[in-house]
N, C-alpha and C positions, 0 to 999 in steps of 0.2 A: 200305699204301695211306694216302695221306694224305685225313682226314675232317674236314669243317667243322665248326666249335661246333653241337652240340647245340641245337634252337632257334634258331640264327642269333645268337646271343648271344657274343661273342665277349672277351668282360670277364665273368664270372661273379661277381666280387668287387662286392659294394655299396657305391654311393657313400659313403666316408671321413666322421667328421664330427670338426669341429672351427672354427678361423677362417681363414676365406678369403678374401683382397682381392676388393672387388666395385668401387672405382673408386678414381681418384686423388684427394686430397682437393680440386685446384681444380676438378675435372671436378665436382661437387657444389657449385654458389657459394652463396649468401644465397638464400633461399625458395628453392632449385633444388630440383627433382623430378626422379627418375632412376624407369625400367620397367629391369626386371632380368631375366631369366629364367637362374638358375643353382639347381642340384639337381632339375630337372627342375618348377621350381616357378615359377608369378610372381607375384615381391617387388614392390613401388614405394618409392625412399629418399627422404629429403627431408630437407633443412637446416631447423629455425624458427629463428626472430629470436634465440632465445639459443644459435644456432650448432652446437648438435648435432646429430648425423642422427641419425636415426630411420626403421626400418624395417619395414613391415606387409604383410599379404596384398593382394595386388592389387587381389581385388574387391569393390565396396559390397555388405554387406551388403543393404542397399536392395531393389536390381533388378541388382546385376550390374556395375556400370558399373568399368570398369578406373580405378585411380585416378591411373594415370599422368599422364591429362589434370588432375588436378587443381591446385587453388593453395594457398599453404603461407599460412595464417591464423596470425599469434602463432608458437607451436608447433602448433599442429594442422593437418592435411591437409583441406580440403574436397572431397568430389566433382565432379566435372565436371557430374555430371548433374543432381543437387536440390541443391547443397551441403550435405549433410550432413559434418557436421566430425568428424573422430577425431584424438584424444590421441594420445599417444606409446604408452599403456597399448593401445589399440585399446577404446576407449571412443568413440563416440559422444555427444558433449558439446554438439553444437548446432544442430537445424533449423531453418533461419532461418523457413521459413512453418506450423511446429507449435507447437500448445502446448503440449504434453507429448513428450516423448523415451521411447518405447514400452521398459517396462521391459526389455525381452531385450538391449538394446543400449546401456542404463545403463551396463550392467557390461562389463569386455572380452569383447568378441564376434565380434575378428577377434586371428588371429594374429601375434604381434609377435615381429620378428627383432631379439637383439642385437646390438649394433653397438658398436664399439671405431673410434676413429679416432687412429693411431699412427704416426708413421715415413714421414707424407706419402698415408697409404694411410686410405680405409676400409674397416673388418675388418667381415664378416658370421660371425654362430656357426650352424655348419650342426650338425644329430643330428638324424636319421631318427623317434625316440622324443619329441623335444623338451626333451631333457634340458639343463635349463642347464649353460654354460661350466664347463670344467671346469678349465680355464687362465688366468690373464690373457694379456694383450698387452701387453709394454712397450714401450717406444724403446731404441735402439740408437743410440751417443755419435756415430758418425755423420751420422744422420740429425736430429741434433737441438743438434749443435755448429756455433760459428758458423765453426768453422774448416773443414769442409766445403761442398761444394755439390754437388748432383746437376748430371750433365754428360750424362745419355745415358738413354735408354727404347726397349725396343723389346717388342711384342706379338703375341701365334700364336693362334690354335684350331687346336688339335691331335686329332687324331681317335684317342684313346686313353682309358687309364682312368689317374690319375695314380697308381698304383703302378707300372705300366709304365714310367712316365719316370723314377719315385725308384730304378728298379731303376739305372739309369745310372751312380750313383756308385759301387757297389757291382761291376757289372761291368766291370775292368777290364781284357780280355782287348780289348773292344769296341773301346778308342781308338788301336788298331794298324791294326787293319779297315776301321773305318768313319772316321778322322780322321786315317788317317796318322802318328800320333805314335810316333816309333821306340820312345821310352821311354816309361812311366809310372811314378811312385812305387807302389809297393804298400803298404810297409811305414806304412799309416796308423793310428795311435790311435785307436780310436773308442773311446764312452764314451756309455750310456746310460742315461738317469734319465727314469722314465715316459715324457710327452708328447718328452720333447728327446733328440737324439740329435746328437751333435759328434764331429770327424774333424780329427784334426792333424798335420801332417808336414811335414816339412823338405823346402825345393824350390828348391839353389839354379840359380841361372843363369848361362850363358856368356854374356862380355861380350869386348868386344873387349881389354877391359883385364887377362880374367878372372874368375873366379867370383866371384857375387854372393852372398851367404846373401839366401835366401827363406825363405817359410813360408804354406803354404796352410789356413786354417782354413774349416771348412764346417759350417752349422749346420741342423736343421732342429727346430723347434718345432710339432710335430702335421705335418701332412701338404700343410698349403696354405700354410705358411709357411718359407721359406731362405733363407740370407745366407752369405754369404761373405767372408773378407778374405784379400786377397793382399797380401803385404808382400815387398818387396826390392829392386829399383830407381827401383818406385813404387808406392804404397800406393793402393788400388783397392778398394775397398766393390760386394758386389752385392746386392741385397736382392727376391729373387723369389717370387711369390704365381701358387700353380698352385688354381685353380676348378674343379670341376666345373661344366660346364652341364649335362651329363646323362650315365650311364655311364659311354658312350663317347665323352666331347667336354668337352675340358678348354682354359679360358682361361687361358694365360701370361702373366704381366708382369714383366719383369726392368727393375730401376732401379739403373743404376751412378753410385758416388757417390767424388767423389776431394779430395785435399786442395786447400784454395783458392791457396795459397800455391804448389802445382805446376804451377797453372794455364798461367801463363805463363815455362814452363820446360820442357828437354827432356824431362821427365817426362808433359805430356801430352801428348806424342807417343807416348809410352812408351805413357800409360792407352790412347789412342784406337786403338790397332795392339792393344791387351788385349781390350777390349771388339768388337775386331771380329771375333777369334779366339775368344770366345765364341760369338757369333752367328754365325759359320761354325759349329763345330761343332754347335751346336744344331740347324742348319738341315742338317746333314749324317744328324742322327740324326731329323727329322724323318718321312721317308717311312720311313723302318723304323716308327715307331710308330704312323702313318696305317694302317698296310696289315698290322701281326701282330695276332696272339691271345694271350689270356693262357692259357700254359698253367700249372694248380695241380700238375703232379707236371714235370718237369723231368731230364734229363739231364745233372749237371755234371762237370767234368773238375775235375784238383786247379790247373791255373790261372786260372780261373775268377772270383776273388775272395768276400767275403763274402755273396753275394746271398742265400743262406737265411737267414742272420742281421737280414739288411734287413725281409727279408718277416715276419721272426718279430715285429721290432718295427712293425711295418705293421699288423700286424693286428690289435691293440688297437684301432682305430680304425674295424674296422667292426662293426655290427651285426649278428648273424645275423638271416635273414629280410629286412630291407631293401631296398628299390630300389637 
């Protein structure tokens, strides 16, 4: 007989920590203020004058007041409601009609999220514990060469827990099923070093003229950060950041990036028929993830693919005890 999650809980695994895209870096302009609500938490972002973002607890210490509403002073965030001003530190640095700055909020007195801004993305560092970063965030030659350009974006809430969706790569039985794909490569390399884990295999393609060599490389760095490069007829960049907002309910953003030089050539015709064969798949495998359960003991067959391997490197990443 089949029985629902226990509690109604249908993700038993706690929200993952690590860096998570929380916006795109133009969506954040000069003094911009961004209200966030991801890890079941609200953040407020905000750009100061010397262009960094900077991330804090939502609400004033004060009385409450969400600092969403507020305006970006120099570097510091003022409140909406008294203008009370907080540093990047979550210090409390200036009431404009006080004369003294009441010593409990001298010192940091609200919680401050790091932030990394990388690859066109702003990164938030999620841990349940508040444990600082334990990775950087670099740039990617793509994202930061003048011989590329971003060509394509597309974005989901998805009603899942993102190890449900990282199980994807790993289940390769699925894209027969669920995507039609007669074939799939199996025989992929993976290779894993702590936070990072990389997948590489030969994938060539039929052309009218005959087989192309390809090569699909797939990376993931913690658990809200992925990229990809496809190479063989036309080189293709995808660089996607899966969020948790809460458990069960994760934000997507994939950003495909291609050579500039292909632009105007039949190659991106090539990229844009890629790119949309992603996004059909994705969206083919979306209501499977809206609507399952995770379950922690599992049935598999020997075609299957690597998924207990996935999950074994997954799991570093959460906290026991945690939300």
């Amino acid at each position: 007989m089949a029985k629902r999650p226990l509690d109604g809980i249908r993700f038993p695994n706690p929200m993952p920590y690590g860096w998570f895209g929380v916006c795109y870096s133009e969506e954040l302009g000069p003094n911009g203020v961004h209200s966030l609500t991801y890890f079941d938490q609200d953040v407020v972002l905000f750009r100061g004058e010397d262009g960094a973002p900077r991330a804090l607890d939502a609400y004033c210490e004060h009385m409450g007041a969400h600092l969403g509403g507020g305006k970006v002073i120099g570097n510091n965030l003022a409140c909406p409601f008294h203008a009370w001003e907080y540093d990047g530190d979550g210090k409390v640095v200036n009431i404009p009609y006080a004369k003294k700055i009441p010593p409990q909020v001298r010192k940091p007195c609200m919680k401050v999220w790091p932030t990394a801004e990388v690859n066109g993305m702003v990164w938030m560092w999620y841990h349940p514990e508040d444990a600082a970063p334990m990775w950087d965030m670099t740039p990617h030659e793509e994202t930061t060469s003048s011989e590329w350009a971003e060509f394509g974006r597309k974005e989901w809430i998805v009603n899942t827990h993102p190890l449900d969706m990282a199980e994807n790569a790993a289940d390769v039985a699925h894209f027969k099923y669920v995507h039609g794909t007669s074939e799939f490569p199996t025989d992929w390399d993976i290779k894993v070093d702590g936070p990072m884990r990389s997948g590489f295999i030969d994938a060539p393609m039929q052309t009218p003229k005959g087989v192309v060599p390809g090569k699909i490389e797939n990376f993931n760095r913690g658990p809200g950060e992925a990229w990809n490069r496809f190479s063989g007829i036309a080189d293709t960049f995808l660089l996607s950041s899966l969020t948790p907002i809460a458990r069960d309910k994760v934000h997507v953003r994939f950003s495909f990036w291609q050579k500039k030089e292909d632009a105007e050539t039949f190659k991106a015709g090539v990229s844009k028929a890629f790119i949309q064969e992603v996004i059909k798949q994705f969206e083919e495998d979306k209501p499977i993830w809206d609507n399952k359960i995770h379950l922690k003991t599992i049935r598999l067959c020997d075609g299957d693919g690597p998924i207990m391997d996935l999950r074994k490197w997954y799991s570093q990443f959460f906290v026991e005890g945690a939300a």
